[in-house]
C-alpha positions as CSV (number, residue, x, y, z in Angstrom):
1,X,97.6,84.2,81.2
2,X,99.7,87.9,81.6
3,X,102.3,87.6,83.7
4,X,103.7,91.0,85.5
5,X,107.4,90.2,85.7
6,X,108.3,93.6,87.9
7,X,107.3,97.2,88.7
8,X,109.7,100.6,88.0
9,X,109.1,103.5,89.7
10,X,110.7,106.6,88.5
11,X,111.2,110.9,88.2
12,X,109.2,112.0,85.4
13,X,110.8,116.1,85.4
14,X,110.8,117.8,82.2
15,X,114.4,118.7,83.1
16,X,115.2,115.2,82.6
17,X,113.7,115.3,78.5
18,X,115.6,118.7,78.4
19,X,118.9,117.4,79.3
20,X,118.2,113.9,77.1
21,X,117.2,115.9,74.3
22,X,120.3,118.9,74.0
23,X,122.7,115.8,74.7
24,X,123.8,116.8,78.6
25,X,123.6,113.1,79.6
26,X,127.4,112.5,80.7
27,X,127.5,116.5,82.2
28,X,129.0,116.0,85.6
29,X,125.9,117.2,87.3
30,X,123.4,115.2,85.2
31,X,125.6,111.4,84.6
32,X,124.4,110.5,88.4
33,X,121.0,110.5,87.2
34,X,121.3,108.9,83.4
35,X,124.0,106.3,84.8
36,X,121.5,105.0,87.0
37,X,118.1,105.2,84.3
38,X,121.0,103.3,81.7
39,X,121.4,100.9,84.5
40,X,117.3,100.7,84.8
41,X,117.2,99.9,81.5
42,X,119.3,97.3,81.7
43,X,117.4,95.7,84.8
44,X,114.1,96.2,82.8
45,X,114.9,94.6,79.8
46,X,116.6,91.4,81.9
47,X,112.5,90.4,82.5
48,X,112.0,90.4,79.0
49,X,109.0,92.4,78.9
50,X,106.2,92.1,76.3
51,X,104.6,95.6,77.2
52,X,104.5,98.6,79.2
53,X,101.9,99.4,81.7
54,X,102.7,102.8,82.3
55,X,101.3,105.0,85.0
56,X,101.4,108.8,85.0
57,X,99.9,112.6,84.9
58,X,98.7,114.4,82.6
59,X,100.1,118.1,82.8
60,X,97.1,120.1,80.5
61,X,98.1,118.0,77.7
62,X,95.3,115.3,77.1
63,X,93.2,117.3,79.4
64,X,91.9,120.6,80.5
65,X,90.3,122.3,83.6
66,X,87.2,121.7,82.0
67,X,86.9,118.3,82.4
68,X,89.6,116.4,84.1
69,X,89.2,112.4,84.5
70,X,90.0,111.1,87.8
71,X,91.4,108.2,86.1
72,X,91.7,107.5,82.4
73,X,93.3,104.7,80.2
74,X,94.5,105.0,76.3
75,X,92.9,102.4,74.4
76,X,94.7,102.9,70.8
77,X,97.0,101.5,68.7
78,X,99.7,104.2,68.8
79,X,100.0,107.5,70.9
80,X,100.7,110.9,69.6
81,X,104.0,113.2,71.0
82,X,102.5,116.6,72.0
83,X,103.7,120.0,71.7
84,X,104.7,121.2,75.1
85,X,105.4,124.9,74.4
86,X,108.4,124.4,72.9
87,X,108.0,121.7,70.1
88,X,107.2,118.3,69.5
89,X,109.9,115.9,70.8
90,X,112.0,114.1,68.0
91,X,109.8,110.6,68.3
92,X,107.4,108.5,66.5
93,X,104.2,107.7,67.7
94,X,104.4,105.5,70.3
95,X,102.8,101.9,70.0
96,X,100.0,100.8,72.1
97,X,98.8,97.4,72.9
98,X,95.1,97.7,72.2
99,X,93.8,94.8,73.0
100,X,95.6,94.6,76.7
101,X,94.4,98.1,77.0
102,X,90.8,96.8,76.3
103,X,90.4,94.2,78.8
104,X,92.3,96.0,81.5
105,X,89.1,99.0,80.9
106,X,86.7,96.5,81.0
107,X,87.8,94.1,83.9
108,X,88.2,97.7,86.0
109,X,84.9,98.7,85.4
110,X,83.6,95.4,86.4
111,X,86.0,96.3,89.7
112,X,84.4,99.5,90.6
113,X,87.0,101.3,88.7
114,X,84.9,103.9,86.3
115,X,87.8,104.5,84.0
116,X,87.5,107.3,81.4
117,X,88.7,105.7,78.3
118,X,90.6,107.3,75.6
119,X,90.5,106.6,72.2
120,X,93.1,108.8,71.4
121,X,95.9,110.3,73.8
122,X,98.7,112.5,73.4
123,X,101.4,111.6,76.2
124,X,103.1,114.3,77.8
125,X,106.5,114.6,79.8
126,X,104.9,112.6,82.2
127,X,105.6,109.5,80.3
128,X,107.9,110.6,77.7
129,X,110.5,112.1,79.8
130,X,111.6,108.5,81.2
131,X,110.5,106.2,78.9
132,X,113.4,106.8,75.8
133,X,115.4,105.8,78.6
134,X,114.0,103.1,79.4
135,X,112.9,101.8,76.0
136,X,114.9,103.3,73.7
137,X,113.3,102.9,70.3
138,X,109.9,102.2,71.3
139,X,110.4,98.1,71.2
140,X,107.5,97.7,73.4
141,X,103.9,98.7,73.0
142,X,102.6,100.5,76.0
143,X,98.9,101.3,78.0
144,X,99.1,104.1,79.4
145,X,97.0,104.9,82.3
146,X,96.9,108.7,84.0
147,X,96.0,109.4,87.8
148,X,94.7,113.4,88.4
149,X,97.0,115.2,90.6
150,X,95.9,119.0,89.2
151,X,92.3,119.3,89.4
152,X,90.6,119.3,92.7
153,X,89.1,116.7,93.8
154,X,92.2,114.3,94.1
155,X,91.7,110.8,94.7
156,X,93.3,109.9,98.1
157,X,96.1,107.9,98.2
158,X,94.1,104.8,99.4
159,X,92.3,105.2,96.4
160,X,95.1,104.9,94.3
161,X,95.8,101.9,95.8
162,X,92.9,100.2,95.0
163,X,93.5,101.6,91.4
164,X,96.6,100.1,91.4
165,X,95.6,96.7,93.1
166,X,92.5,96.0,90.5
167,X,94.9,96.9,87.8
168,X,96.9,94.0,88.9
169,X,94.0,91.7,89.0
170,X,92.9,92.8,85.8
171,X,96.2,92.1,84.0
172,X,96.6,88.9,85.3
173,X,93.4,87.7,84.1
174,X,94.0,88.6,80.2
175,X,93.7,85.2,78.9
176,X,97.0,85.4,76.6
177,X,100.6,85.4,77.3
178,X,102.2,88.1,78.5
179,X,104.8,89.0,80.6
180,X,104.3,92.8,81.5
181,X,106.3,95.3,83.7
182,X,104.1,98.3,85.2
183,X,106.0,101.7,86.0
184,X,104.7,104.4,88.4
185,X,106.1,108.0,87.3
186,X,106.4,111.0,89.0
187,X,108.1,113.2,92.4
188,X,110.0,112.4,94.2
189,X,109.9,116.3,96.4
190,X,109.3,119.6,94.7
191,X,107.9,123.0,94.4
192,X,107.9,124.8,91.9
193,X,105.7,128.1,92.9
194,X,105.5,130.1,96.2
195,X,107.8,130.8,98.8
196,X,109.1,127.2,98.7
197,X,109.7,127.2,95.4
198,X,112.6,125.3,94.9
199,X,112.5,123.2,97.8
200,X,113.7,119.5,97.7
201,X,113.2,117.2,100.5
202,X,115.8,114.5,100.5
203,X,114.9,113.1,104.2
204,X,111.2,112.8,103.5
205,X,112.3,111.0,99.8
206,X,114.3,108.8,101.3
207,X,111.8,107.3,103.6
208,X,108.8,107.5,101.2
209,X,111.2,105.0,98.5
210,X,112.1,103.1,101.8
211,X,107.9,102.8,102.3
212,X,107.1,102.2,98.9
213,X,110.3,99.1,99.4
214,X,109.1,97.9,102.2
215,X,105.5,99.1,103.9
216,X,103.8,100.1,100.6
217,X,100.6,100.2,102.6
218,X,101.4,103.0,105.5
219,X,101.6,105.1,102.5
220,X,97.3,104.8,102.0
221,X,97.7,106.4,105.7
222,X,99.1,109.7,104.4
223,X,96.6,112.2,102.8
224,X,97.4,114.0,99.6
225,X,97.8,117.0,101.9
226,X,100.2,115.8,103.9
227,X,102.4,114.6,100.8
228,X,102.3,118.3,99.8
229,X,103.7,119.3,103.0
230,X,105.8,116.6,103.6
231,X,107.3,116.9,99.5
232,X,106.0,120.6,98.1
233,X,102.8,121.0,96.3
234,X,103.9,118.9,93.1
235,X,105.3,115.8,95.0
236,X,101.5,114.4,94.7
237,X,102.4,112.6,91.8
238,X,104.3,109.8,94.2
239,X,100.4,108.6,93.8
240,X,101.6,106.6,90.6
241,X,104.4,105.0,92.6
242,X,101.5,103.8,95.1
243,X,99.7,102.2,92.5
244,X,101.8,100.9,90.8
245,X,103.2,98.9,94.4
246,X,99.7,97.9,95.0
247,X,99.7,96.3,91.1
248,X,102.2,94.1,92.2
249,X,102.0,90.2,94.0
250,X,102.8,91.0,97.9
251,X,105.8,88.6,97.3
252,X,107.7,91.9,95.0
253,X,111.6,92.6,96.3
254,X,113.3,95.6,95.2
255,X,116.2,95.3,93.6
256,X,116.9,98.7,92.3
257,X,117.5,101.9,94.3
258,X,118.6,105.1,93.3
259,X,118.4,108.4,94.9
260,X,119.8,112.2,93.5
261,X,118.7,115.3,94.7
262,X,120.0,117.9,92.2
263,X,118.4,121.4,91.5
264,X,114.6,121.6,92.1
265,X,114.0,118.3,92.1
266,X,114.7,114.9,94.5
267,X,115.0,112.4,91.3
268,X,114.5,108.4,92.5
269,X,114.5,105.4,90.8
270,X,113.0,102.0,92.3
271,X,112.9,99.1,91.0
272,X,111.0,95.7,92.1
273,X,111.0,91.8,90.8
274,X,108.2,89.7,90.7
275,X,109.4,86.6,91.6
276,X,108.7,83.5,89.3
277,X,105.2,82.6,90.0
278,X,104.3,85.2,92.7
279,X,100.5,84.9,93.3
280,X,98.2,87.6,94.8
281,X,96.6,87.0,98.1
282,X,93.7,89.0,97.8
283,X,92.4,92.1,96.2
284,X,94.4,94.3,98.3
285,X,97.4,94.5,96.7
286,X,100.7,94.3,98.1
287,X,100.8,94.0,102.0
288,X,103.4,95.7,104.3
């Protein structure tokens, strides 16, 4: 049976694929930030991972105003780099892990979880910005699954628990072994139009990643409105850290913290093991 060997959650900010890409990595302003996603590598790859169950947004990449999934899932075999208005990114395609992919969509559905599936995905800054960092080279294949945070109606917070906590159940029930790590990207506090544009909100940061450590669940209290007041109008994506807490055992200790506030962003980095044969309660997900 899959195994899910820890959780990553993590910045996703195009400014972090700008500086990565024009080679500002050990600039005094950006080394806090790429010290510590070098470090997240290393603490990743200690687990040995198999694959990547990757959480995210779309940003009008994959999709459109006209018809925007609540929540979709890639189901190919490799996964196209877009053109973001300035390009392509220098990568390959990046592998995918149909048949994981597969039984995660159909398990979900059988969970109540009506998954719009995607035969063929381009993936955006929302998971490219971390992942060269994180898997330099594209070792391991990946499933990406997107969360709407741009086109109104959102899905509440405790809905993306539940994502998150039947996407747990259905990993651990694919009858071959894996070991898998699932990573929530996205926030932590910004703005980027209006008259808080620019705004970052270390106080509010600090105590979400403490929440997400320790009382994951007091987060499914908190409406998508009050996130946007709490972290600016953007900071909605912190929905991808949520489920991605609620994919994990209740048992899951952080191990990895790491906080920067720099420009227009509050940048964060958690990470959580799954200790050796953690078990899930219930369908709930984590607990507080």
């Amino acid at each position: 049976m899959a195994e899910i060997v820890a959780g990553v959650g993590c910045s996703h900010a195009p400014s972090i694929a700008h500086a990565y890409d024009h080679k500002l990595t050990q600039e005094p302003t950006w080394k806090p930030l790429f010290d510590a996603f070098a470090e997240s590598h290393r603490w990743l790859m200690s687990f040995d991972p198999n694959v990547l169950v990757v959480i995210y947004n779309d940003h009008v990449d994959q999709y459109f105003y006209d018809a925007w999934p609540t929540f979709s899932i890639g189901l190919a075999d490799e996964y196209q780099i877009p053109d973001e208005g300035f390009g392509a990114r220098d990568f390959p395609p990046v592998p995918g892990h149909e048949s994981l992919a597969q039984h995660i969509a159909t398990e979900m559905v059988e969970r109540g979880f009506d998954l719009a599936a995607s035969h063929r995905m381009s993936l955006d800054h929302g998971f490219l910005s971390p992942m060269p960092l994180l898997d330099e080279g594209w070792r391991l294949p990946v499933v990406p699954i997107t969360i709407n945070v741009v086109v109104k109606p959102l899905p509440s917070p405790r809905r993306c628990w539940q994502m998150g906590a039947a996407l747990g159940k259905a990993i651990a029930s694919y009858p071959e072994k894996l070991r898998v790590a699932i990573m929530g990207t996205g926030g932590l506090s910004h703005q980027l139009t209006g008259p808080n544009c620019g705004r970052v909100a270390p106080t509010w940061d600090r105590k979400f990643m403490k929440l997400i450590e320790t009382s994951p669940r007091k987060l499914t209290s908190y409406t998508m409105d009050d996130f946007a007041r709490l972290g600016g109008d953007h900071s909605v994506e912190v929905v991808q850290w949520i489920a991605m807490r609620a994919s994990l055992p209740a048992n899951a200790k952080a191990e990895l913290r790491f906080y920067y506030p720099h420009g227009m962003m509050g940048y964060g980095i958690v990470g959580l093991r799954v200790p050796r044969n953690g078990k899930r309660k219930n369908s709930k997900g984590a607990k507080s």
